[in-house]
N, C-alpha and C positions, 0 to 999 in steps of 0.2 A: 305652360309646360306642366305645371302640379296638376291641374285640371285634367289631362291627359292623362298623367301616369296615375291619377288616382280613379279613373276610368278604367283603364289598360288592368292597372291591380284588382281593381273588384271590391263589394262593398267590405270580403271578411280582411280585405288589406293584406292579401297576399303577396307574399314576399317576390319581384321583377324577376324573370329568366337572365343571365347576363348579356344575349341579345340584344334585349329589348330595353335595358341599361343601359346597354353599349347607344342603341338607337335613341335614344332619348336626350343623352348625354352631349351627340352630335347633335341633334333638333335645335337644342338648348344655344350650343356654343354658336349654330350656325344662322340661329335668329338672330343671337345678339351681337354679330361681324357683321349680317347684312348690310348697313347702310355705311359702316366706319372702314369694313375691308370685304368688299364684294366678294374678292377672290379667296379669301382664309374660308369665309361663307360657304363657298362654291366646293370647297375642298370638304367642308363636314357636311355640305349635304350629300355632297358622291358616298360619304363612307355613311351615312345615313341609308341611300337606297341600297345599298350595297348589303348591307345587315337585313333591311325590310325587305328586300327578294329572296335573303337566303332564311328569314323568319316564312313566310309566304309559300317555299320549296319546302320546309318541315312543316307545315302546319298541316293539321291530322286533324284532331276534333274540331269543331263550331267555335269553339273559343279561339282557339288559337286562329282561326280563320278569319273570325270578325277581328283580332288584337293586330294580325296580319294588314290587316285590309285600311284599318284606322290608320295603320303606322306610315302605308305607305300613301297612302293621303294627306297625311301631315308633312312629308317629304317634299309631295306634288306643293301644295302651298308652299311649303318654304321657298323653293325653286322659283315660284311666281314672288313671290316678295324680296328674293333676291336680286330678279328680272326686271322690275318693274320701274319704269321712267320716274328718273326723281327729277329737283329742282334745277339740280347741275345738268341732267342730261338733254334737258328740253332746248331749242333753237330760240334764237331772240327773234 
């Protein structure tokens, strides 16, 4: 997640939109509920794509399009990593 919003920020370290705080925020909480609470997960990534669509709906210049575009990519993965067959869910 640092690796990302230090992306997202740019190299002058520009100070987050609260968007994209807001989305990062959820990324963050909803990586680290995936395996322990699927569902708490499932609940900040909705409010994740939910921000990155409406980041995505205002984005105007190139930056904002590619910051747009990252965000909601990192959404799509989290979703697969939330999704994703663990040890408990596999058949004997």
């Amino acid at each position: 997640m640092l690796h990302l919003a230090r992306t997202i920020a740019g190299p002058g370290g520009d100070k987050l939109p609260t968007p994209v705080h807001a989305v990062l925020t959820d990324l963050a909480a909803g990586t680290g509920l995936a395996d322990a609470d699927p569902t708490a997960a499932n609940e900040h990534a909705a409010a994740a794509r939910a921000t990155a669509s409406t980041l995505q709906s205002a984005a105007c210049g190139s930056n904002e399009v590619v910051r747009a575009d990252i965000v909601q990519a990192c959404v799509t993965d989290l979703q697969r990593v939330i999704e994703r067959p663990g040890p408990s869910g596999m058949s004997a």
